[in-house]
mmCIF entry with sequence, helices, sheets and N, C-alpha, C, O atoms, coordinates in Angstrom:
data_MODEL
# 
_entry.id   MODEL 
# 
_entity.id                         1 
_entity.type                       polymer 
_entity.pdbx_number_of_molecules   1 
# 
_entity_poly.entity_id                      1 
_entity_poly.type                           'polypeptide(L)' 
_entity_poly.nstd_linkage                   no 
_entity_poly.nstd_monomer                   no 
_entity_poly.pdbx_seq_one_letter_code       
;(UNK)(UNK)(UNK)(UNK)(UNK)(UNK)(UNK)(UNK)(UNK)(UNK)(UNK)(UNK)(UNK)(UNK)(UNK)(UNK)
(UNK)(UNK)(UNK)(UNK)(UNK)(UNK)(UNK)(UNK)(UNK)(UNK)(UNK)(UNK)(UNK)(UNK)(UNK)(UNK)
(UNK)(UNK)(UNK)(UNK)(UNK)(UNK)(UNK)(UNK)(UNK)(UNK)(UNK)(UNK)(UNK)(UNK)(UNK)(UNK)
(UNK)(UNK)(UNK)
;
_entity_poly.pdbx_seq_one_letter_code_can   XXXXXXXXXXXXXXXXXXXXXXXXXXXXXXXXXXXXXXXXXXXXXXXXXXX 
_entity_poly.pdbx_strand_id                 A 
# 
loop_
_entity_poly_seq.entity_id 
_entity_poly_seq.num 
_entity_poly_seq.mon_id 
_entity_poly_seq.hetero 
1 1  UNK n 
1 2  UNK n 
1 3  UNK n 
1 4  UNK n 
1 5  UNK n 
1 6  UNK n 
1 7  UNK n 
1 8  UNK n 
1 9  UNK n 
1 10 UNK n 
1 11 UNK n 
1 12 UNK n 
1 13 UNK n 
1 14 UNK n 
1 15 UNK n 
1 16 UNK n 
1 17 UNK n 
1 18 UNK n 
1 19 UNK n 
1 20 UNK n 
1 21 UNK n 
1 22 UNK n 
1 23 UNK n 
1 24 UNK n 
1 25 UNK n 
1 26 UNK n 
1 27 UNK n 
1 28 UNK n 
1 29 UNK n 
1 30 UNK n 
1 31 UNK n 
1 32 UNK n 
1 33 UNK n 
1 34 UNK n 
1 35 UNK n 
1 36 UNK n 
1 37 UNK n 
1 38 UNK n 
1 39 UNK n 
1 40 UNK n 
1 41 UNK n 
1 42 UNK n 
1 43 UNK n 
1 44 UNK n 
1 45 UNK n 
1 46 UNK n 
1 47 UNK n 
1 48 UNK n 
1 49 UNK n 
1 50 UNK n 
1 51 UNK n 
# 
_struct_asym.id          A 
_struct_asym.entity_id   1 
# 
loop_
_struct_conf.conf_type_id 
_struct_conf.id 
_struct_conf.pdbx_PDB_helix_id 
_struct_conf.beg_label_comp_id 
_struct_conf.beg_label_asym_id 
_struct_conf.beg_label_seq_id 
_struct_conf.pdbx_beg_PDB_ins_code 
_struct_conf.end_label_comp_id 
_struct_conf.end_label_asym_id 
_struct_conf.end_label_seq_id 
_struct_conf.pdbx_end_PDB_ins_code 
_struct_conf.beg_auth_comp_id 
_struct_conf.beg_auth_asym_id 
_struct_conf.beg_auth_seq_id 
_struct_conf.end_auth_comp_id 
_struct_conf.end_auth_asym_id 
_struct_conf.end_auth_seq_id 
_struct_conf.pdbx_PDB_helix_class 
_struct_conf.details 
_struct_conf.pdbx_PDB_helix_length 
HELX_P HELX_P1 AA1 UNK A 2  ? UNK A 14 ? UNK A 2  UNK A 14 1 ? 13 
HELX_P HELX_P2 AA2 UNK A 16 ? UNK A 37 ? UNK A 16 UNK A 37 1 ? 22 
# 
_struct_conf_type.id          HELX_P 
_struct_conf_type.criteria    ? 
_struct_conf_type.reference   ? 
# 
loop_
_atom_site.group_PDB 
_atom_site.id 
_atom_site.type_symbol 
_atom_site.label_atom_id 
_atom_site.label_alt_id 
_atom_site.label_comp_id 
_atom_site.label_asym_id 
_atom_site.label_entity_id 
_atom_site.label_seq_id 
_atom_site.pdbx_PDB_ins_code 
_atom_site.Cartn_x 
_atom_site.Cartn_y 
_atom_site.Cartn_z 
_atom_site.occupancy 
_atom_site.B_iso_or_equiv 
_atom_site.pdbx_formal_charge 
_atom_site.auth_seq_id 
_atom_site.auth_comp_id 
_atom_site.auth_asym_id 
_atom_site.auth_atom_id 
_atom_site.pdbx_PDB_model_num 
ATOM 1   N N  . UNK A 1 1  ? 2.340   45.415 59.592 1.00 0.00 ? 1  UNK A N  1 
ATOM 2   C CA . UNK A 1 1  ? 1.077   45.454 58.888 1.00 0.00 ? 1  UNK A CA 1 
ATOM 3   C C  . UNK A 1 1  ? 0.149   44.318 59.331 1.00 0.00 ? 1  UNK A C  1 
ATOM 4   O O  . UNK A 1 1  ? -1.081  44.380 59.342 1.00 0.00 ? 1  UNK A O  1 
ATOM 5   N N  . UNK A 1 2  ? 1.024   43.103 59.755 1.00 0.00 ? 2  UNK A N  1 
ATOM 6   C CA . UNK A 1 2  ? 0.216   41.880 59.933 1.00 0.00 ? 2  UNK A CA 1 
ATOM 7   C C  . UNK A 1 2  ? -0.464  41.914 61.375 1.00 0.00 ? 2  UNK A C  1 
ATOM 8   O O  . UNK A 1 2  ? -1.333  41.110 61.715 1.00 0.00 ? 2  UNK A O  1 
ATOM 9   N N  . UNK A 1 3  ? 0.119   43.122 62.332 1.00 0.00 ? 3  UNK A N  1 
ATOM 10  C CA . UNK A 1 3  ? -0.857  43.013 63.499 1.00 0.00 ? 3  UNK A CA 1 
ATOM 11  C C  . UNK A 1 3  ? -1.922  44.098 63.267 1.00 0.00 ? 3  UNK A C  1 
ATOM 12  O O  . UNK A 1 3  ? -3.009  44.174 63.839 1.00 0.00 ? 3  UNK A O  1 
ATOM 13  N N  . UNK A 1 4  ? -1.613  44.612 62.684 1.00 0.00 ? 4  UNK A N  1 
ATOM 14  C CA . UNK A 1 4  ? -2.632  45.889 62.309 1.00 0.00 ? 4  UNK A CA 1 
ATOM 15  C C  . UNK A 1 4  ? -3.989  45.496 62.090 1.00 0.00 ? 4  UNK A C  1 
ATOM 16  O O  . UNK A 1 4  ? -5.038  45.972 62.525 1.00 0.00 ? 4  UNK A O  1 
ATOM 17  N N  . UNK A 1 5  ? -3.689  44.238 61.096 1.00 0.00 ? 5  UNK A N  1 
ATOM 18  C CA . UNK A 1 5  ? -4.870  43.426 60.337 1.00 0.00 ? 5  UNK A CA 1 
ATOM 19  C C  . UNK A 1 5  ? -5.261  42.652 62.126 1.00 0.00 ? 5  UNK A C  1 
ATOM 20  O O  . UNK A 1 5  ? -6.312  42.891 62.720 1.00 0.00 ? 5  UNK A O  1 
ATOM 21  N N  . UNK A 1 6  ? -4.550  42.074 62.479 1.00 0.00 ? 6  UNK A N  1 
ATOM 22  C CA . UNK A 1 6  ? -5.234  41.336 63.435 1.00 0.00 ? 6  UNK A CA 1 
ATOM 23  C C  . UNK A 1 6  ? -5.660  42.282 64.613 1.00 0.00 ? 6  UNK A C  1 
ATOM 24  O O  . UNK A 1 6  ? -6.337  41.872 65.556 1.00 0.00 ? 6  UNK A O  1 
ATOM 25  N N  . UNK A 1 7  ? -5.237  43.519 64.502 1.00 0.00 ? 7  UNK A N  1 
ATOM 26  C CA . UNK A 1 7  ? -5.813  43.966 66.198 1.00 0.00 ? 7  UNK A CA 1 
ATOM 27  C C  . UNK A 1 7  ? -7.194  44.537 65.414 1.00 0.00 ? 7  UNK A C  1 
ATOM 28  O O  . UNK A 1 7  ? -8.201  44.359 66.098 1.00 0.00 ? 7  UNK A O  1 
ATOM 29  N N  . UNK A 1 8  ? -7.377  45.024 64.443 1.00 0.00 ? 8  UNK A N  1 
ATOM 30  C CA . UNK A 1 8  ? -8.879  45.433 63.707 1.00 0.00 ? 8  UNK A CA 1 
ATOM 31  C C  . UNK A 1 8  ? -9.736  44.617 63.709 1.00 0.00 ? 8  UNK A C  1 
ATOM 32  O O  . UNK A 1 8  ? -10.874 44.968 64.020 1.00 0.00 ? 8  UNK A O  1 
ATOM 33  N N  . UNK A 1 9  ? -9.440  43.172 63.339 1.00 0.00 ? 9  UNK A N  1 
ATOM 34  C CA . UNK A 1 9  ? -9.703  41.885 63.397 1.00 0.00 ? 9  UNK A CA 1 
ATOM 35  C C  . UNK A 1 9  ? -10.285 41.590 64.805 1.00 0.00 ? 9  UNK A C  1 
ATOM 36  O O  . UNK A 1 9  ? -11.454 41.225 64.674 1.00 0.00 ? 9  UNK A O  1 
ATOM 37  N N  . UNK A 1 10 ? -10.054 41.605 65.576 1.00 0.00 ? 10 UNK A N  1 
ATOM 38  C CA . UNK A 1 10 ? -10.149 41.357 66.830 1.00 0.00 ? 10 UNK A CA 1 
ATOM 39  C C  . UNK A 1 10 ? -10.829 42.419 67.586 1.00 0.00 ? 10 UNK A C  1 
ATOM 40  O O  . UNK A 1 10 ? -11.438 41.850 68.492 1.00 0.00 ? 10 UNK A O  1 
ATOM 41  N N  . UNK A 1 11 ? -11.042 43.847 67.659 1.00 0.00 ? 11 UNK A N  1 
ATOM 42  C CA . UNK A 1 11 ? -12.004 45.117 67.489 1.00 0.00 ? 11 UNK A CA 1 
ATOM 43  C C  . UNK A 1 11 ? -13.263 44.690 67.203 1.00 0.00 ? 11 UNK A C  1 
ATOM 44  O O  . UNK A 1 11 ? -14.150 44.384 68.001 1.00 0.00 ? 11 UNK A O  1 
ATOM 45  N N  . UNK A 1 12 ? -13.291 44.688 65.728 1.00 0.00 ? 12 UNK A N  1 
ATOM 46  C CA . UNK A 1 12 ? -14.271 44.315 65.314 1.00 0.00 ? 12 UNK A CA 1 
ATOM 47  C C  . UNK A 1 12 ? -15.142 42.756 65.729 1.00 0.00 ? 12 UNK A C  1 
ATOM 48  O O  . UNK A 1 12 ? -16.224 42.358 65.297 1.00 0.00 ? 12 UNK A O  1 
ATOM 49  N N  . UNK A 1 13 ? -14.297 42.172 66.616 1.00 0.00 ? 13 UNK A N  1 
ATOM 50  C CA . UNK A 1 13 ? -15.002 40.155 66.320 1.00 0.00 ? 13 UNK A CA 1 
ATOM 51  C C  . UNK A 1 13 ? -15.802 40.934 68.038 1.00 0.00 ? 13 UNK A C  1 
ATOM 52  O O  . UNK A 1 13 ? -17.000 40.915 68.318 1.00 0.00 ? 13 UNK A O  1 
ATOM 53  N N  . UNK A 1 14 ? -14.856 41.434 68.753 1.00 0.00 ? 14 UNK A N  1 
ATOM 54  C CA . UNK A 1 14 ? -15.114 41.405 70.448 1.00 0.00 ? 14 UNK A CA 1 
ATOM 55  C C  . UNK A 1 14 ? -16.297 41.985 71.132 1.00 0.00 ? 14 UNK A C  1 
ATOM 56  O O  . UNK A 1 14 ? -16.730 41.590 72.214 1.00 0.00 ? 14 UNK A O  1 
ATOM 57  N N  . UNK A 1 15 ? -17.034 43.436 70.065 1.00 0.00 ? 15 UNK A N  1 
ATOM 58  C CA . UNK A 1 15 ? -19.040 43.124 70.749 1.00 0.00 ? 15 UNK A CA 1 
ATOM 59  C C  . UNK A 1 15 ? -19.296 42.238 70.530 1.00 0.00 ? 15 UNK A C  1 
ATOM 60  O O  . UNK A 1 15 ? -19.703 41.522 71.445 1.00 0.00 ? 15 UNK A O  1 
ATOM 61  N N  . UNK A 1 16 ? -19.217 41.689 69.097 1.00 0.00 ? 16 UNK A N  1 
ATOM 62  C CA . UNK A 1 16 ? -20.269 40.671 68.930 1.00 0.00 ? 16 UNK A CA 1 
ATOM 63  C C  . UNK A 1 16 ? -20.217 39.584 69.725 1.00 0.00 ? 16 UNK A C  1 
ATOM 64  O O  . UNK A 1 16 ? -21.299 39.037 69.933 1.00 0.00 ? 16 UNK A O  1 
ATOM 65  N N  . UNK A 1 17 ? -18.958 38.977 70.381 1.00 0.00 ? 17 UNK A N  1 
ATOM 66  C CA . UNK A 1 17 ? -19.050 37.610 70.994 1.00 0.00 ? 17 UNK A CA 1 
ATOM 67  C C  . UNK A 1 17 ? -19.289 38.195 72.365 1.00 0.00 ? 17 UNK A C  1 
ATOM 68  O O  . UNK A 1 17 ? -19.476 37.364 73.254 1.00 0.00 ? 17 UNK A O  1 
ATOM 69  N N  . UNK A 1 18 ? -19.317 39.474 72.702 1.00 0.00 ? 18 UNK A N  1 
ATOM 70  C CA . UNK A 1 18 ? -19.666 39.904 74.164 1.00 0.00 ? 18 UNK A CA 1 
ATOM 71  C C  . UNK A 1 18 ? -21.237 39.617 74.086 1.00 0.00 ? 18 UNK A C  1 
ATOM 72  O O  . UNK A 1 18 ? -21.857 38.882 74.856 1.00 0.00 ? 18 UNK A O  1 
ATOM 73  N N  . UNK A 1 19 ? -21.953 40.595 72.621 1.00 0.00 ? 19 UNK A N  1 
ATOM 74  C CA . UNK A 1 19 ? -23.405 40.244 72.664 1.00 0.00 ? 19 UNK A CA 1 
ATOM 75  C C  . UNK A 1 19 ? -23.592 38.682 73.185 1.00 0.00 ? 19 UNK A C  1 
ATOM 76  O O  . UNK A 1 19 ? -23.975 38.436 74.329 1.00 0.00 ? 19 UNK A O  1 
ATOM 77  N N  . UNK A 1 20 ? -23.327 37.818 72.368 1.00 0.00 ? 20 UNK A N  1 
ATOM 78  C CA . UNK A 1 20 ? -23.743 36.602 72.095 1.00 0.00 ? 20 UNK A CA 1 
ATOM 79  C C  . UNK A 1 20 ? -23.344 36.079 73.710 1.00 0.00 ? 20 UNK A C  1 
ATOM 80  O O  . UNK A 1 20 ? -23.959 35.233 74.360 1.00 0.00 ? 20 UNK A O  1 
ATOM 81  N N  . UNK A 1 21 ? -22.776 36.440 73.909 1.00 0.00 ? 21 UNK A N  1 
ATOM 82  C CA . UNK A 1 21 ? -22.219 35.655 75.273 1.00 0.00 ? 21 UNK A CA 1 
ATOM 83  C C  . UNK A 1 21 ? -23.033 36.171 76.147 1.00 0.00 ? 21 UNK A C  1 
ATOM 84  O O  . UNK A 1 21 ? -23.395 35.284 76.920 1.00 0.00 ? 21 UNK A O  1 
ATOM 85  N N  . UNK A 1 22 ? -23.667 37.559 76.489 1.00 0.00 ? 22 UNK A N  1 
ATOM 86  C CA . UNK A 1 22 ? -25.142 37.994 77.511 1.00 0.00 ? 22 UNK A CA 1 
ATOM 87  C C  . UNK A 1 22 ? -25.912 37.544 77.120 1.00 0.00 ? 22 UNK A C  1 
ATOM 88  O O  . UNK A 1 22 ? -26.791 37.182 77.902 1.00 0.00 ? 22 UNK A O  1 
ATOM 89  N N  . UNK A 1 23 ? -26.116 37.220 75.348 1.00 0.00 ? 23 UNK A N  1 
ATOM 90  C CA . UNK A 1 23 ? -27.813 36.534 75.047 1.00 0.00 ? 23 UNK A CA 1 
ATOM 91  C C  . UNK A 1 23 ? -27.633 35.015 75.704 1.00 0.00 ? 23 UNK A C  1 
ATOM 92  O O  . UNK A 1 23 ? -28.714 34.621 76.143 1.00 0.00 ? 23 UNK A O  1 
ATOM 93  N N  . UNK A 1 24 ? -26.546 34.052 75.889 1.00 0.00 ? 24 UNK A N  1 
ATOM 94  C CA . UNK A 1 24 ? -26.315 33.420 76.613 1.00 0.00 ? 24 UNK A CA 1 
ATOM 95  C C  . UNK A 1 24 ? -26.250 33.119 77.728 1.00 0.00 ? 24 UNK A C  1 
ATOM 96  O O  . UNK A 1 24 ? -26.719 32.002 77.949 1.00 0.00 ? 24 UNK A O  1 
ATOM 97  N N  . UNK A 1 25 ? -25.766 33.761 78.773 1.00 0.00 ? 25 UNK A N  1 
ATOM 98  C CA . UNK A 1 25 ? -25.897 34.487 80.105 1.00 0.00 ? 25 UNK A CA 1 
ATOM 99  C C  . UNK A 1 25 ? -27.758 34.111 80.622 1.00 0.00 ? 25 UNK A C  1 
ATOM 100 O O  . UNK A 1 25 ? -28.223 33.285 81.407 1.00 0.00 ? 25 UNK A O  1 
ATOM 101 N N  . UNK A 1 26 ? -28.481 35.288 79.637 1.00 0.00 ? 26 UNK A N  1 
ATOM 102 C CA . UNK A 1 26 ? -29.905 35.861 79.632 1.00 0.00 ? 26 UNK A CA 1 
ATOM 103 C C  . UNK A 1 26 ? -30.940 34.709 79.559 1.00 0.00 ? 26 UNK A C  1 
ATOM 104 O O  . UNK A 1 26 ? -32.039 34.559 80.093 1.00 0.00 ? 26 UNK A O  1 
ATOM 105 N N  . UNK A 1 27 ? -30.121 33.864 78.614 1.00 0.00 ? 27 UNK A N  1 
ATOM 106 C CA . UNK A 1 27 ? -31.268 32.222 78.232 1.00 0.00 ? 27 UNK A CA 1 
ATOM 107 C C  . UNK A 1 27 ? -30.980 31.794 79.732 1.00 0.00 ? 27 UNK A C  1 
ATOM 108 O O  . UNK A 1 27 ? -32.004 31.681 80.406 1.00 0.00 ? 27 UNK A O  1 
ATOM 109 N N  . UNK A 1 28 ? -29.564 31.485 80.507 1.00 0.00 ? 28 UNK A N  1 
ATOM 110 C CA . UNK A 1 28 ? -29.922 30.375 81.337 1.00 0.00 ? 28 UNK A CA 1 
ATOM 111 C C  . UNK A 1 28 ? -30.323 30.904 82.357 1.00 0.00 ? 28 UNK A C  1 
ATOM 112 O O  . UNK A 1 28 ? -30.612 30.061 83.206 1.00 0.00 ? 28 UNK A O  1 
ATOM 113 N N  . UNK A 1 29 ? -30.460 31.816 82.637 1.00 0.00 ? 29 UNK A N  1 
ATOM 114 C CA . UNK A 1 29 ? -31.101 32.721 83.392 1.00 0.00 ? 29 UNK A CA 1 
ATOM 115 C C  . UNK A 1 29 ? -32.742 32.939 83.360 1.00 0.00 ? 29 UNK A C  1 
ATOM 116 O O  . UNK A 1 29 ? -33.417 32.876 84.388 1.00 0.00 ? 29 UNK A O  1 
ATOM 117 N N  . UNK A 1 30 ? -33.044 33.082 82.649 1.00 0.00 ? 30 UNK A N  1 
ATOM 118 C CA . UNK A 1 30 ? -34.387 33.432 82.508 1.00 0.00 ? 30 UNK A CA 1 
ATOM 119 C C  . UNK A 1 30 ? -34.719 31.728 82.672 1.00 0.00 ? 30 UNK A C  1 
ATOM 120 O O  . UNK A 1 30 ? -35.402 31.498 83.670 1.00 0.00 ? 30 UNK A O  1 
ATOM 121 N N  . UNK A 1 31 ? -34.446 30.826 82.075 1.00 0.00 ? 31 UNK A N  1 
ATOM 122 C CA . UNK A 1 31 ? -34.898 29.339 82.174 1.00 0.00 ? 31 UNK A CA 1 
ATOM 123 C C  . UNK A 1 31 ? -34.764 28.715 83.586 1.00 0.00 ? 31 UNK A C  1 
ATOM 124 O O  . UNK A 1 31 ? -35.535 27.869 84.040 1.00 0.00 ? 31 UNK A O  1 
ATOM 125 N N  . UNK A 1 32 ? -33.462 29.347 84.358 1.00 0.00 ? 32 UNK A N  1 
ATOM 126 C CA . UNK A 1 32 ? -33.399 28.723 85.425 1.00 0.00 ? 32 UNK A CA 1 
ATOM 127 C C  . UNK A 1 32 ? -34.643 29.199 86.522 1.00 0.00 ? 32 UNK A C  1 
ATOM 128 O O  . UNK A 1 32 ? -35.134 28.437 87.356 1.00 0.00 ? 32 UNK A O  1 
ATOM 129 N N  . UNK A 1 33 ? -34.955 30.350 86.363 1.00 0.00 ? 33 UNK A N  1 
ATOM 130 C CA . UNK A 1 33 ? -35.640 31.116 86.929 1.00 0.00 ? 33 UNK A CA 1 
ATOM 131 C C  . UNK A 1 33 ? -37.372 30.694 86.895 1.00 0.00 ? 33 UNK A C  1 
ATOM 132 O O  . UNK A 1 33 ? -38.121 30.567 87.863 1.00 0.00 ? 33 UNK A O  1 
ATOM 133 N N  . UNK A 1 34 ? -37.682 30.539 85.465 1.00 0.00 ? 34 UNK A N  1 
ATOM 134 C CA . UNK A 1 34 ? -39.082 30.071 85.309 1.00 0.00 ? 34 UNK A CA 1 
ATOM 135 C C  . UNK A 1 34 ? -39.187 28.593 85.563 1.00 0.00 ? 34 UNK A C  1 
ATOM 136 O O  . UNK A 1 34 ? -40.325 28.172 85.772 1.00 0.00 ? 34 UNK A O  1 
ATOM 137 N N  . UNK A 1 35 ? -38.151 27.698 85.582 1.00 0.00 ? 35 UNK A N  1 
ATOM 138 C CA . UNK A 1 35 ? -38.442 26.268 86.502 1.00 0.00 ? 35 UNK A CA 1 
ATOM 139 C C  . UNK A 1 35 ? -37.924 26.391 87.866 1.00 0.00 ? 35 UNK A C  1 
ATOM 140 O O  . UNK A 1 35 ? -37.756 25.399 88.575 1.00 0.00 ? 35 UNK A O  1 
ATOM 141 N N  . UNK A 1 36 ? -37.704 27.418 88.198 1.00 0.00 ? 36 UNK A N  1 
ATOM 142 C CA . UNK A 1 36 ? -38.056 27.601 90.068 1.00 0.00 ? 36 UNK A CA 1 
ATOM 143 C C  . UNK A 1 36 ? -39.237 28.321 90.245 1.00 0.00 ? 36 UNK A C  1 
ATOM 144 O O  . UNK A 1 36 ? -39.847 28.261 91.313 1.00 0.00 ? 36 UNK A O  1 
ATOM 145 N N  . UNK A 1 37 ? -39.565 28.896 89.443 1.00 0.00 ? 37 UNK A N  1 
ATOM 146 C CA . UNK A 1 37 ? -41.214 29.673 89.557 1.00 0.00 ? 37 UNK A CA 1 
ATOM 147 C C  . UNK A 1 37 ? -42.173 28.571 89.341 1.00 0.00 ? 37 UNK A C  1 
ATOM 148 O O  . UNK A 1 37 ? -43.109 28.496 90.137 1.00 0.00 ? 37 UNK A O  1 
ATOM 149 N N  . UNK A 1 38 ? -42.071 27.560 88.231 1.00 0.00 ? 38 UNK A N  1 
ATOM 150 C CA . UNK A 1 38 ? -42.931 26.415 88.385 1.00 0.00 ? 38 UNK A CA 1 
ATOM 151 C C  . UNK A 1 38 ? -42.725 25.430 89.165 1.00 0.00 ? 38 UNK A C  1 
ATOM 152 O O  . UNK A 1 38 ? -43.479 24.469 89.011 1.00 0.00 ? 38 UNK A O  1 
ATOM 153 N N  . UNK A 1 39 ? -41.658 25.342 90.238 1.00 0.00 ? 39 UNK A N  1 
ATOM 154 C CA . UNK A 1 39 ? -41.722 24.348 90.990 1.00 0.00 ? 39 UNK A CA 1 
ATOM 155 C C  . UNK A 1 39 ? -42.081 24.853 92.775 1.00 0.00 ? 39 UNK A C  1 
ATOM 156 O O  . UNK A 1 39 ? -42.025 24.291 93.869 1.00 0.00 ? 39 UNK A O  1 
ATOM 157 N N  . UNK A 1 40 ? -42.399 26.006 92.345 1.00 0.00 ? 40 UNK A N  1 
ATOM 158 C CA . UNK A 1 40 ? -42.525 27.194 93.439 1.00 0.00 ? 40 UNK A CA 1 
ATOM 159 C C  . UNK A 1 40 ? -44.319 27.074 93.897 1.00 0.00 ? 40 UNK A C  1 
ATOM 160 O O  . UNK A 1 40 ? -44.930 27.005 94.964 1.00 0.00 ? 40 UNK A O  1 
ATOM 161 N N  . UNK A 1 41 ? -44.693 27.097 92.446 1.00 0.00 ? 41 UNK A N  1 
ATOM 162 C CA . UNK A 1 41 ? -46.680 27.299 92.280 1.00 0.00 ? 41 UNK A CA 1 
ATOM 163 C C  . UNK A 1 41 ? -46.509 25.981 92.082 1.00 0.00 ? 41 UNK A C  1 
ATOM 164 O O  . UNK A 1 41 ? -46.672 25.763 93.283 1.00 0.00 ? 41 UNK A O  1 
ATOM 165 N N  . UNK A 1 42 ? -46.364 25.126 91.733 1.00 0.00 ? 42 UNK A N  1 
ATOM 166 C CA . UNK A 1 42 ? -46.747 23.751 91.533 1.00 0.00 ? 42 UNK A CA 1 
ATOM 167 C C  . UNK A 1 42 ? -48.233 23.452 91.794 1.00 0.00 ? 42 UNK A C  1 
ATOM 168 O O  . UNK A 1 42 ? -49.165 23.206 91.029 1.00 0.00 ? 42 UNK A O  1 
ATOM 169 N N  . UNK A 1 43 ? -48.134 23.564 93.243 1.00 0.00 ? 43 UNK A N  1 
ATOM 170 C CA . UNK A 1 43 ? -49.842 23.599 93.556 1.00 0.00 ? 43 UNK A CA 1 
ATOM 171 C C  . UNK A 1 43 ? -50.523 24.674 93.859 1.00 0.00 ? 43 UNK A C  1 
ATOM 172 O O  . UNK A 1 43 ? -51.159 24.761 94.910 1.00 0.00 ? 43 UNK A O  1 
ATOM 173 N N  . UNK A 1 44 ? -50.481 25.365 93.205 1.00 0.00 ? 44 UNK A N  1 
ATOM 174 C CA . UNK A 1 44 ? -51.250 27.070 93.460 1.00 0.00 ? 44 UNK A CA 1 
ATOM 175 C C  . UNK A 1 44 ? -52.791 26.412 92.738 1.00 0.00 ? 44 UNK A C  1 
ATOM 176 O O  . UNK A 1 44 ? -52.934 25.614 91.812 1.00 0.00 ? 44 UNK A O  1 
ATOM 177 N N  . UNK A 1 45 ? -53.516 26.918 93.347 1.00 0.00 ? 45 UNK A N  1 
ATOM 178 C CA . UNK A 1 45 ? -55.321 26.952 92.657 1.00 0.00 ? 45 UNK A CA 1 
ATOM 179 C C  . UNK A 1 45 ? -54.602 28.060 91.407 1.00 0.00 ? 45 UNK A C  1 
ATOM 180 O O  . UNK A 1 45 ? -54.671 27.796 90.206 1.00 0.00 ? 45 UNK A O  1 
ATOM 181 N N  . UNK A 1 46 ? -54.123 28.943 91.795 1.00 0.00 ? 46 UNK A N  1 
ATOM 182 C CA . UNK A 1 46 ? -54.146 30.529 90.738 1.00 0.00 ? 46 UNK A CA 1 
ATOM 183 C C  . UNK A 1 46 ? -53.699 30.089 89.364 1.00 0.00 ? 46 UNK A C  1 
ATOM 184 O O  . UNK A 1 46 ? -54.131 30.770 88.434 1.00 0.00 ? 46 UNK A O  1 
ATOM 185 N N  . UNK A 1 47 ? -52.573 28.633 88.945 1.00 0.00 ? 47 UNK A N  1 
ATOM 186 C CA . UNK A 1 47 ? -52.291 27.979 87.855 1.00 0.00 ? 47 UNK A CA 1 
ATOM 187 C C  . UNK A 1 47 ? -53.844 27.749 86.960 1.00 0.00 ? 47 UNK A C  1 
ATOM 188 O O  . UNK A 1 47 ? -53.928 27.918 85.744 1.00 0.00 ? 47 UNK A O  1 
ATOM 189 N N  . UNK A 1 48 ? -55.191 27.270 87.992 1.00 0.00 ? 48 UNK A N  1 
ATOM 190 C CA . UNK A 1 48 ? -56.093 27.323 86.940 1.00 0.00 ? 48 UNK A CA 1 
ATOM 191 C C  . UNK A 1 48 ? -56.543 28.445 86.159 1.00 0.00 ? 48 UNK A C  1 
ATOM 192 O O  . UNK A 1 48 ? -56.932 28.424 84.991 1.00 0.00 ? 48 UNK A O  1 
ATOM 193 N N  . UNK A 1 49 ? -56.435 29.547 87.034 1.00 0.00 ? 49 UNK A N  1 
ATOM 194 C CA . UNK A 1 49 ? -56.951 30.802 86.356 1.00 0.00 ? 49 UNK A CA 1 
ATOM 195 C C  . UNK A 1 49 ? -56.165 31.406 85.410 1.00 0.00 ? 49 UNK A C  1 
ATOM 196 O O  . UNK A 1 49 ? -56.407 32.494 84.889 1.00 0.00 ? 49 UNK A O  1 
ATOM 197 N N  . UNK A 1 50 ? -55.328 30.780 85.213 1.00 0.00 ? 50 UNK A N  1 
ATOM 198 C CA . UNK A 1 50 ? -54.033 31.572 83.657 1.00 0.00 ? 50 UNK A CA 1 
ATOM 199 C C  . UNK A 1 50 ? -54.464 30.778 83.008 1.00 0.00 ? 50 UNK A C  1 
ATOM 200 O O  . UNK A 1 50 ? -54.675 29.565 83.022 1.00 0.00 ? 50 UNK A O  1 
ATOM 201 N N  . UNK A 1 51 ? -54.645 32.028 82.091 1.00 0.00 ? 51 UNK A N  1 
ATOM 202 C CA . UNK A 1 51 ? -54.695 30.805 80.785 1.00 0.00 ? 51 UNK A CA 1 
ATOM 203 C C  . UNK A 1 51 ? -53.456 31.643 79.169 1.00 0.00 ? 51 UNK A C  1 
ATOM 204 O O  . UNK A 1 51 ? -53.301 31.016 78.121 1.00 0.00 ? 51 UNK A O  1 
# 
C-alpha cells in the first residue's frame, strides 16, 4: 500500500517539476540571448530609433 501512495505521489509531483524546470531552462535562455543581442548593437545608430 505504502508504494502505491508513493508511486501516485511521484506521478503526480513529475509535470510539475518538468514544467518548472523548462520555465527555468526558458529564463536563462532568453537572458543569455538578449545580453548577446545588446552587446551585439551596442553601437547601432538604430538603438536611437526604439523607443
Amino acid at each position: 500500500m505504502a508504494g502505491a501512495l508513493v508511486l501516485v505521489a511521484v506521478l503526480l509531483a513529475f509535470p510539475i517539476l518538468v514544467g518548472l524546470g523548462t520555465v527555468v531552462i526558458a529564463a536563462i535562455l532568453g537572458e543569455s540571448l538578449h545580453r548577446d543581442a545588446r552587446a551585439r548593437n551596442e553601437a547601432s545608430e538604430l538603438l536611437e530609433l526604439n523607443t
